[in-house]
Backbone as a printed PyTorch tensor [residue, N CA C, xyz], in Angstrom:
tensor([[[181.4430, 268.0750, 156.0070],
         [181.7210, 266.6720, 156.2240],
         [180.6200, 265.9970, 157.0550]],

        [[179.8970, 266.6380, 158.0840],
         [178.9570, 266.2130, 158.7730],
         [177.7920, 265.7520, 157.8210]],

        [[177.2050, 266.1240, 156.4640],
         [176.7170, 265.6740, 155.8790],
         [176.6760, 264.2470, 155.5800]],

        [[177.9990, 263.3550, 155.1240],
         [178.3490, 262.4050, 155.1410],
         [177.9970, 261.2680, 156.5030]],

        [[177.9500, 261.9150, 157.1050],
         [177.7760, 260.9330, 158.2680],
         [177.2040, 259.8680, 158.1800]],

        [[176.1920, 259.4690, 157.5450],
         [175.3330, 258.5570, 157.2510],
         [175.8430, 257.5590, 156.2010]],

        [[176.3830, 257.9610, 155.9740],
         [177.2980, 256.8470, 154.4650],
         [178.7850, 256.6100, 155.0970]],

        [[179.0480, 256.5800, 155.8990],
         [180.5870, 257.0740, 156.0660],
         [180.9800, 255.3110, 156.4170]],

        [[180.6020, 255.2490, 158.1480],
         [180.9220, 254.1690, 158.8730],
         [180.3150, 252.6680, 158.4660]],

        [[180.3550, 251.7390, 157.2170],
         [179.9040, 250.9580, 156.8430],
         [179.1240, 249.8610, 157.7710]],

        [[180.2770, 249.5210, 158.9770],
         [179.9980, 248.6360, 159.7220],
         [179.1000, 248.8360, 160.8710]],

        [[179.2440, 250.2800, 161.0800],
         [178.4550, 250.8390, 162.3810],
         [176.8650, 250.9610, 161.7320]],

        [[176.9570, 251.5610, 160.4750],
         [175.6040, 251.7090, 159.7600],
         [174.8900, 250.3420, 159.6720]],

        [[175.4320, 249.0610, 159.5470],
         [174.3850, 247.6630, 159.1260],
         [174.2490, 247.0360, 160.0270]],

        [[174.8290, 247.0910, 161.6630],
         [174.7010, 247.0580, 162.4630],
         [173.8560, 247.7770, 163.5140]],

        [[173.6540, 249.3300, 163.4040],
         [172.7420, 250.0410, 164.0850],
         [171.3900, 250.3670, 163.5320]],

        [[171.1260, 250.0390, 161.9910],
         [170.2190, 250.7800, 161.3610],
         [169.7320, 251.9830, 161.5970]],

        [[168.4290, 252.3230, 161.5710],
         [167.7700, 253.3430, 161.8740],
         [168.3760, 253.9340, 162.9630]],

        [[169.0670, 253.4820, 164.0910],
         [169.5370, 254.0880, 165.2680],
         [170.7560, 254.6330, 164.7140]],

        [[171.5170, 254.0570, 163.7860],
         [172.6980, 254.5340, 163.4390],
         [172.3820, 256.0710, 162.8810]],

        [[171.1270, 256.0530, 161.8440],
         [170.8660, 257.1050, 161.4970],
         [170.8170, 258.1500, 162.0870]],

        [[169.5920, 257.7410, 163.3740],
         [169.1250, 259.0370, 164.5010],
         [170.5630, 259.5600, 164.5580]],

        [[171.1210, 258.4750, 165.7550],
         [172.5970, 259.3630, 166.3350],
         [173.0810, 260.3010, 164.5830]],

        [[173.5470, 259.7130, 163.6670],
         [174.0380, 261.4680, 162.7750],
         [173.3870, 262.3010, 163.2130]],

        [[171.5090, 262.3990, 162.7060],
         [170.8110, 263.4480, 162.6010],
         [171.3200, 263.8610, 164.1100]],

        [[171.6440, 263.3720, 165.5130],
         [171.3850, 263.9440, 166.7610],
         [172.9560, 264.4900, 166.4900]],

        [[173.8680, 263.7060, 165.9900],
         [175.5040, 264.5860, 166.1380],
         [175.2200, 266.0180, 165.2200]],

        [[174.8760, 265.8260, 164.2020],
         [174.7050, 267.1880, 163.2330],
         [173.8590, 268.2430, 164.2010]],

        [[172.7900, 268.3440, 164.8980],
         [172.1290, 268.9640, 165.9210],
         [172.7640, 269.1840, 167.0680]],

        [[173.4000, 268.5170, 167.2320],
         [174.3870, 269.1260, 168.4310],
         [175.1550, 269.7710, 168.3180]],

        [[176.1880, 269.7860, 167.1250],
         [177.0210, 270.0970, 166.5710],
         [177.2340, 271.7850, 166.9090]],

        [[178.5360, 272.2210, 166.9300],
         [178.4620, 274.1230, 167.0120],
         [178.0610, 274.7510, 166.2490]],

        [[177.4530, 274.3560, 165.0900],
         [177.2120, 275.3540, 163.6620],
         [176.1150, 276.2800, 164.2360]],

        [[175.6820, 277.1600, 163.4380],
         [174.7420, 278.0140, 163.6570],
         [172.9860, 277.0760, 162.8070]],

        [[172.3300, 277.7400, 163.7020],
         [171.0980, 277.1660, 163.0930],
         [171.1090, 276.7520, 161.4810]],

        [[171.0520, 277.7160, 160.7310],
         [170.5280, 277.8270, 159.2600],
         [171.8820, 276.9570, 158.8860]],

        [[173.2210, 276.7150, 158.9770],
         [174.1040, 275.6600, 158.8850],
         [173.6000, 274.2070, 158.6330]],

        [[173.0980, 273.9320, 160.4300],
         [172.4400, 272.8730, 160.7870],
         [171.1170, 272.0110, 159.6970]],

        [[170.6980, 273.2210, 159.4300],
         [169.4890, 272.5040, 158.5800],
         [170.4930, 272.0270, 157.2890]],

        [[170.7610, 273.0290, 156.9160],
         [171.6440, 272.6360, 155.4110],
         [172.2450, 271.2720, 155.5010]],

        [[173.0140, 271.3680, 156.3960],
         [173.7320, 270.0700, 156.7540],
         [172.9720, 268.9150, 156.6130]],

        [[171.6530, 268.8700, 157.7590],
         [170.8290, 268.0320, 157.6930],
         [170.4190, 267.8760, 156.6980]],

        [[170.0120, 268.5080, 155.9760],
         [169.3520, 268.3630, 154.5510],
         [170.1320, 267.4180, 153.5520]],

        [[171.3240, 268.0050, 153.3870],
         [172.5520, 267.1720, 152.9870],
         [172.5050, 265.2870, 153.3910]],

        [[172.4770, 265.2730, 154.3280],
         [172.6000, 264.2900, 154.9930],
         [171.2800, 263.1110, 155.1340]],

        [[170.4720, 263.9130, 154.8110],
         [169.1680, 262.9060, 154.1990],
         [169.2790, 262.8380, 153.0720]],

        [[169.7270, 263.8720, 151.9640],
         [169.9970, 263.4850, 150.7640],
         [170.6300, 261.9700, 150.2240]],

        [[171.6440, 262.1790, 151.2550],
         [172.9760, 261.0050, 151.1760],
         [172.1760, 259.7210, 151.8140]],

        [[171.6330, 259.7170, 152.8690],
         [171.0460, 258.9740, 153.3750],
         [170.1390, 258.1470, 152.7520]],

        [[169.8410, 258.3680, 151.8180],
         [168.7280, 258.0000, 150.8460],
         [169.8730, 257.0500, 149.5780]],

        [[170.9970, 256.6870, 149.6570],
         [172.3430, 256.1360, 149.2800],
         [171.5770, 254.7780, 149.8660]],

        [[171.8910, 254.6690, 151.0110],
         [172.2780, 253.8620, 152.0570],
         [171.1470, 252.6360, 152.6890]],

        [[169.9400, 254.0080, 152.6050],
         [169.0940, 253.4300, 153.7680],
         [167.2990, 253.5780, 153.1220]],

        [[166.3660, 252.3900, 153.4260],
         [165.2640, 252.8390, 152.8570],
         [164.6940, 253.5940, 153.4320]],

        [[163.6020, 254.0810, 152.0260],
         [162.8810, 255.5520, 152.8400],
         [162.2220, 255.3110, 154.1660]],

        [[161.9720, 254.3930, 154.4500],
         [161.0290, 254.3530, 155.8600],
         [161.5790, 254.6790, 156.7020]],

        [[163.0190, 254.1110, 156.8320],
         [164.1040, 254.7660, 157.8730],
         [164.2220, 256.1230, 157.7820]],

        [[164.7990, 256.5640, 156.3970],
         [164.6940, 257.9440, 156.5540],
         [163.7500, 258.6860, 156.6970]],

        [[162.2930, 258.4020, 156.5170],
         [161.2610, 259.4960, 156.7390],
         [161.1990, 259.3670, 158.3340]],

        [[161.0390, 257.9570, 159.1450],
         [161.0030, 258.0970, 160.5120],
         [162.2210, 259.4260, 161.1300]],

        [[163.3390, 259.2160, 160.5970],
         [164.2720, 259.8720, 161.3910],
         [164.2010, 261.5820, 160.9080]],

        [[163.7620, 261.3190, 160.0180],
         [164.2760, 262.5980, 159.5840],
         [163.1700, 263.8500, 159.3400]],

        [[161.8420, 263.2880, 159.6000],
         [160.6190, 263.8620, 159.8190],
         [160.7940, 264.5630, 161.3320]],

        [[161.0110, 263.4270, 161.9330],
         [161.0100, 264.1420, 163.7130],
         [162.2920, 265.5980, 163.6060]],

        [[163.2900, 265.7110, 162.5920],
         [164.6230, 266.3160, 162.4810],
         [163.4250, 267.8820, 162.0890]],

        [[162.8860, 267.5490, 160.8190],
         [162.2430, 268.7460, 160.4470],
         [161.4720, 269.7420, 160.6810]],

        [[161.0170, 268.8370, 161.6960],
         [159.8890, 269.2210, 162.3970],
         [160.0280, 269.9440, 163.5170]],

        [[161.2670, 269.6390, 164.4060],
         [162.3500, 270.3090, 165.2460],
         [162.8130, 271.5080, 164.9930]],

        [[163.3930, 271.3500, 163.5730],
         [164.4520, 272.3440, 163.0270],
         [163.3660, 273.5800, 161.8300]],

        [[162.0910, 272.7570, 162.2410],
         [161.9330, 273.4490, 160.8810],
         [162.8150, 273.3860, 159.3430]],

        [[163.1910, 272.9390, 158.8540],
         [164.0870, 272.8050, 157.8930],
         [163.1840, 272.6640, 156.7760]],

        [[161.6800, 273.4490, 156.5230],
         [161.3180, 273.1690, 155.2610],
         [161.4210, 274.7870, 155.2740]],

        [[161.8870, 275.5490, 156.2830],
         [162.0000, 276.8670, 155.9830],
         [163.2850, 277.3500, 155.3670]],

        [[164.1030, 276.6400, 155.2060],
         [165.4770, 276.6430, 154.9420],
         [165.8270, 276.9920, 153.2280]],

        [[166.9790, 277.4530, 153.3040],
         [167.2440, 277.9570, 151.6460],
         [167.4910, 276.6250, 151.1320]],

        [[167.9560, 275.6230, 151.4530],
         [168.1520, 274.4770, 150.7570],
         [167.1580, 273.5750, 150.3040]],

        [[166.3930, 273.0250, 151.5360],
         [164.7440, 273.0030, 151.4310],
         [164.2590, 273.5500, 150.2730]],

        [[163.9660, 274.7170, 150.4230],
         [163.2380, 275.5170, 149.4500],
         [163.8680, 275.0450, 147.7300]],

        [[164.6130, 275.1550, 147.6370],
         [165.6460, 275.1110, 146.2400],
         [165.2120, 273.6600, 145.5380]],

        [[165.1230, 272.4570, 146.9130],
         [164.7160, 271.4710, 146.3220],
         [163.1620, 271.0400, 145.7330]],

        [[162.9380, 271.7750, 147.0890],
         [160.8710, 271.6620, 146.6780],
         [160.7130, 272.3750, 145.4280]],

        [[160.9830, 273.9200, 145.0470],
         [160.9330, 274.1080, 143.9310],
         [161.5150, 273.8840, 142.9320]],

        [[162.9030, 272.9450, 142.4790],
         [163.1850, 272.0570, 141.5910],
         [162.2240, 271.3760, 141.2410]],

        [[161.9600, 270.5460, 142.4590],
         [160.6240, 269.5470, 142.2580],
         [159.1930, 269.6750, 141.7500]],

        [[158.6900, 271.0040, 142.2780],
         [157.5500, 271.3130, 141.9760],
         [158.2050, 271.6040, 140.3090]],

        [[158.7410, 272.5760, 139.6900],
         [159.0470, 272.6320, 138.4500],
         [158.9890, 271.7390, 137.3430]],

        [[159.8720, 270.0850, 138.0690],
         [159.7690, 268.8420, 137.1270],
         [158.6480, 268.4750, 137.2240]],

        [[157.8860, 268.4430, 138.1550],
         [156.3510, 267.8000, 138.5400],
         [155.5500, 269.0590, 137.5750]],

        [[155.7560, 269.7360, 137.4520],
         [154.7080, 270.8570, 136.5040],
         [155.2350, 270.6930, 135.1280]],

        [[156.5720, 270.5230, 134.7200],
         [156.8910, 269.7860, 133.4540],
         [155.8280, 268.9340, 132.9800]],

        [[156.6820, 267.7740, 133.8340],
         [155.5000, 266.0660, 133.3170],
         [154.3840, 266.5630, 133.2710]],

        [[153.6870, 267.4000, 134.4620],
         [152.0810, 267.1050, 133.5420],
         [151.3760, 268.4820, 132.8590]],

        [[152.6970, 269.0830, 132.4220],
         [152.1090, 269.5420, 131.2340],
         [152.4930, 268.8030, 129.9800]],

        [[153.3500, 267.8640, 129.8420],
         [153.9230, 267.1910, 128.7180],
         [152.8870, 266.2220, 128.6590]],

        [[152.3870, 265.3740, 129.9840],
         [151.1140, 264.3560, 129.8650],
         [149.8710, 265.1510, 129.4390]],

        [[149.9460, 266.5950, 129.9210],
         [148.1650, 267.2770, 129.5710],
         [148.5880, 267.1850, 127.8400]],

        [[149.6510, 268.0490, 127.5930],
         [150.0400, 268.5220, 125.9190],
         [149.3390, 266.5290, 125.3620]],

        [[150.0330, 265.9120, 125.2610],
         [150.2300, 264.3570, 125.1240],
         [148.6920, 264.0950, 125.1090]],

        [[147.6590, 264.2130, 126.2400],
         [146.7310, 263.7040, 126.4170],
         [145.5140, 264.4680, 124.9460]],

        [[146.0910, 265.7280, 125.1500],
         [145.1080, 266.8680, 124.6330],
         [145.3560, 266.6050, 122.6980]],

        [[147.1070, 266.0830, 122.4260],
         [146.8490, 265.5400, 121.0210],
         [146.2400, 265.0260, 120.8410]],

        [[146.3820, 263.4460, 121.5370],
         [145.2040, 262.2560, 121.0700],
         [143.8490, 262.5580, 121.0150]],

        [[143.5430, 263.3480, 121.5860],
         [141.9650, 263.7790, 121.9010],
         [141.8600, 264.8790, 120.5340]],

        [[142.7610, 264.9530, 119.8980],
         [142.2630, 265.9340, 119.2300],
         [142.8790, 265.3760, 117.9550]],

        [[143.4040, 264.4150, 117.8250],
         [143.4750, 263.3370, 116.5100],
         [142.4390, 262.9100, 116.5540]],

        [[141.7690, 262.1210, 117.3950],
         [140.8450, 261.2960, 117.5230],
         [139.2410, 261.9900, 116.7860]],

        [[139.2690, 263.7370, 117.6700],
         [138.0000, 264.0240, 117.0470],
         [138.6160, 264.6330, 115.4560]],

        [[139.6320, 264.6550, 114.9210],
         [140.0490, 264.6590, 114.2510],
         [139.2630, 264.1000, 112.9230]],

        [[140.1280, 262.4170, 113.6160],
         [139.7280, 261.3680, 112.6040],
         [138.3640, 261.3600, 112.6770]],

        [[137.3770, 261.2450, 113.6360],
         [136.1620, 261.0620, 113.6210],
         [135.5020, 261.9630, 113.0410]],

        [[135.8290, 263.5750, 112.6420],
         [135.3320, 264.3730, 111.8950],
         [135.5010, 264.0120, 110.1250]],

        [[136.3900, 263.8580, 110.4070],
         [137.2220, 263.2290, 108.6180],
         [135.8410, 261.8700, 108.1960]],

        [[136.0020, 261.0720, 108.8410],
         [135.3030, 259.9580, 108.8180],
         [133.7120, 260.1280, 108.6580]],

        [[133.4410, 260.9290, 109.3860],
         [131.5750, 261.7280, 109.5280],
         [131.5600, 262.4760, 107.9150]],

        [[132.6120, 263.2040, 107.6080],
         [132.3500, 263.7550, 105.8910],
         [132.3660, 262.7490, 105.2800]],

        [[133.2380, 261.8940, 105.1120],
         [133.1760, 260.7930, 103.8510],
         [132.1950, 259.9500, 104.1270]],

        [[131.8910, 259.3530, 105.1440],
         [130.6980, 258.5580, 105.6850],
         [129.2910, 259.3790, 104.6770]],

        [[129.3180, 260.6380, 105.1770],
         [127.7920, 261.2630, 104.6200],
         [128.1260, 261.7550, 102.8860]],

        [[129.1030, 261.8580, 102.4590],
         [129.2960, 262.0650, 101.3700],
         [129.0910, 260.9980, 100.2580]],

        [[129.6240, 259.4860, 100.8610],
         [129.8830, 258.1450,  99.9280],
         [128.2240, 258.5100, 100.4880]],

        [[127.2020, 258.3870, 101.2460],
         [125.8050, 258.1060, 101.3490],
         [125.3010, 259.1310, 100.5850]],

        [[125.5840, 260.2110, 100.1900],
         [124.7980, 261.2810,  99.4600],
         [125.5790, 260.7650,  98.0970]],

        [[126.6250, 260.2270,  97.7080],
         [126.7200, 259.7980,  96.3330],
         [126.0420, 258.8830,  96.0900]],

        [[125.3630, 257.8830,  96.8530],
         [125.0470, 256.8690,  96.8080],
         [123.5810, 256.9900,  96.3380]],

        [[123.1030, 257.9640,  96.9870],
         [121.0940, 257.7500,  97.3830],
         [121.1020, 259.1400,  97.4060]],

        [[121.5210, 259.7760,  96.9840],
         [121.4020, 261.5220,  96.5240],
         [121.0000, 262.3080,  97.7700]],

        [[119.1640, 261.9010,  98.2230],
         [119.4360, 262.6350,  99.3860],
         [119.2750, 262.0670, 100.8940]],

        [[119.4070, 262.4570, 102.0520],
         [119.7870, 261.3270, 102.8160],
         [118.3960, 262.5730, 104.0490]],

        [[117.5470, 261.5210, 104.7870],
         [116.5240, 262.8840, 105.4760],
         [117.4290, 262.9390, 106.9500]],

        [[116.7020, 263.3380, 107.5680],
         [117.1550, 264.6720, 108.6700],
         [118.1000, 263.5230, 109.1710]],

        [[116.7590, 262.9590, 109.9830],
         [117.0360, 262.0300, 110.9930],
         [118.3720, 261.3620, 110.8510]],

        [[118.3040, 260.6450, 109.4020],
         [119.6310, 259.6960, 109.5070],
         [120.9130, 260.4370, 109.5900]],

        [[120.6110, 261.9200, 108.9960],
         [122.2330, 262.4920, 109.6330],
         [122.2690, 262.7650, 110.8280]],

        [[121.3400, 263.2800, 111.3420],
         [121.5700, 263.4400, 112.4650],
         [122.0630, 262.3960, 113.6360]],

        [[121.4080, 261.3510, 112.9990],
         [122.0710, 260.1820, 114.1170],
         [123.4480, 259.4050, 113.5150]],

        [[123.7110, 259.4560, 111.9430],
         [125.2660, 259.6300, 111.7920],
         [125.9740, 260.1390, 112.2880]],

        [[125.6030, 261.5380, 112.6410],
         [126.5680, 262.5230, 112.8900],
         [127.0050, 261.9200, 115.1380]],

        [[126.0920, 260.9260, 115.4360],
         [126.1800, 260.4960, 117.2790],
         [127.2300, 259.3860, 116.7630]],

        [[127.6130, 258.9170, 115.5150],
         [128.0980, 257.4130, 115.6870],
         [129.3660, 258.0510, 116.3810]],

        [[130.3700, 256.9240, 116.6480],
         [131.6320, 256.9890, 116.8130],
         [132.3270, 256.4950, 115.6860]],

        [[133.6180, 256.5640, 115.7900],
         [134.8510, 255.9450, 114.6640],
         [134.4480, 254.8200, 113.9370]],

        [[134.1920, 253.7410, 115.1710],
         [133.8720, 252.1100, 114.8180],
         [132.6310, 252.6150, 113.9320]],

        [[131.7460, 252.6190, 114.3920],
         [130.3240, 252.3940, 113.2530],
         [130.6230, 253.2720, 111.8880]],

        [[130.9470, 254.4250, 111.9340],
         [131.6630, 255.1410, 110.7560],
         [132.7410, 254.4220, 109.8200]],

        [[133.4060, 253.6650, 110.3360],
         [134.2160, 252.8940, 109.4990],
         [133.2510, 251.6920, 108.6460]],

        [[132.6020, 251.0000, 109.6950],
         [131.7000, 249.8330, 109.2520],
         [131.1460, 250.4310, 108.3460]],

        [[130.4740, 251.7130, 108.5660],
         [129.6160, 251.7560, 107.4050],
         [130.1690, 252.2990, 105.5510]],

        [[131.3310, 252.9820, 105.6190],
         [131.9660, 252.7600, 104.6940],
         [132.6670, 251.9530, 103.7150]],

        [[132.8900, 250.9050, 105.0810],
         [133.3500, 249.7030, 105.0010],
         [132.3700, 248.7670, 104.0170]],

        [[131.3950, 248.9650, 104.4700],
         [130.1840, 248.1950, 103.7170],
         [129.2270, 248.9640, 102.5830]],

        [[129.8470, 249.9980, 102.0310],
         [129.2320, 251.0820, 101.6220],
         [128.1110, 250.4670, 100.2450]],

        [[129.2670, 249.3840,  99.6760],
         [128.7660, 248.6820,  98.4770],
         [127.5850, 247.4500,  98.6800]],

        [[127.7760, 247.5220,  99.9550],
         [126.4600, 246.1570, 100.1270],
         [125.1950, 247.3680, 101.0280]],

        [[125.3650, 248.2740, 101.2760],
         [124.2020, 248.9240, 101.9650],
         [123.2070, 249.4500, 100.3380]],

        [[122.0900, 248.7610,  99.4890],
         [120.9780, 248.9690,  99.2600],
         [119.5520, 249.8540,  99.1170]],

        [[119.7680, 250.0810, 100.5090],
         [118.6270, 251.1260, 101.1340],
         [119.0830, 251.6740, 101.7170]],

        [[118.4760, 253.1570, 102.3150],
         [119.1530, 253.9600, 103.2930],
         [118.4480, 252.8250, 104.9150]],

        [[117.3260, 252.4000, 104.0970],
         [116.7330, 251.7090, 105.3480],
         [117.7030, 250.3350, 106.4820]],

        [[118.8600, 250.5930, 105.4250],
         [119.4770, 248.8890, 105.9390],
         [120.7860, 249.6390, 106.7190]],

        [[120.7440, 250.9010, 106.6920],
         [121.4850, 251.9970, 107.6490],
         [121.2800, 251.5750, 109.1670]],

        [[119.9410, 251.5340, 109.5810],
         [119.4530, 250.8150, 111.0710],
         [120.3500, 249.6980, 111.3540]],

        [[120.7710, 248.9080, 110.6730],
         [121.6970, 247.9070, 111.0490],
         [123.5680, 248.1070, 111.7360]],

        [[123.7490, 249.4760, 110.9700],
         [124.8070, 250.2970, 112.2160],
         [124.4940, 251.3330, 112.7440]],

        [[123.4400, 251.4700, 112.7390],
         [122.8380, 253.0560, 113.5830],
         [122.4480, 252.6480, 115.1550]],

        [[122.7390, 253.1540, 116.2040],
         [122.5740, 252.6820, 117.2740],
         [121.7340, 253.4900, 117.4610]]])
């Protein structure tokens, strides 16, 4: 029940603020329980606290509590940090997975795009010299599209310079 403390007394809580807080954290610390109790409790009780009150309040009060009690050594502590660390190693492997598709559609498409690009030019003008593949092969997506795009008005391989960067 000492957990509660912080949510309990409506009127005493919007009236004392942050002080209302301390005094729980100081009744739960005083309290007869045994140490490793105490933290739990506390722990509890910032949980709840976080209901009620913004974090600034609670990190002021409840930093000086931890730091006292040690309470990041605690089985409850612990249970939560590694929940946390777990969801936090989720998300960014779901953002790396996520990041690492697009990047690999992308050189994807841009590989797809580099064959037909040099293929419509080798149907076109049979053979195509070093250089210009080679600097086909630096374009990106955009100029690869343009130049397919325009496949029927490109003439010369010479009028290639006009999307070749």
């Amino acid at each position: 029940m000492l957990s509660l403390l912080p949510v309990v007394d409506r009127e005493k809580r919007q009236k004392g603020g942050k002080e209302f807080l301390r005094r729980c954290a100081e009744d739960i610390i005083n309290s007869d329980l045994d140490l490793e109790t105490k933290k739990t409790v506390l722990l509890r009780a910032e949980i709840f606290a976080g209901l009620v009150f913004d974090k600034k309040a609670i990190d002021l009060v409840f930093r000086e509590v931890e730091q006292m009690l040690s309470i990041e050594e605690s089985a409850g502590y612990q249970r939560i940090f590694e929940k946390g660390m777990e969801k936090g190693i989720e998300k960014g492997m779901e953002k790396g997975i996520e990041k690492g598709m697009e990047k690999g559609m992308e050189k994807g498409q841009q590989e797809s795009l580099l064959d037909v690009t040099i293929r419509l030019l080798r149907k076109k003008f049979r053979k195509i010299p070093r250089e210009y593949l080679a600097r086909i092969k630096e374009q990106d997506v955009y100029v690869l599209q343009q130049i397919i795009d325009s496949i029927f008005d490109i003439n010369d391989l010479k009028e290639l310079e006009d999307y070749l960067q």
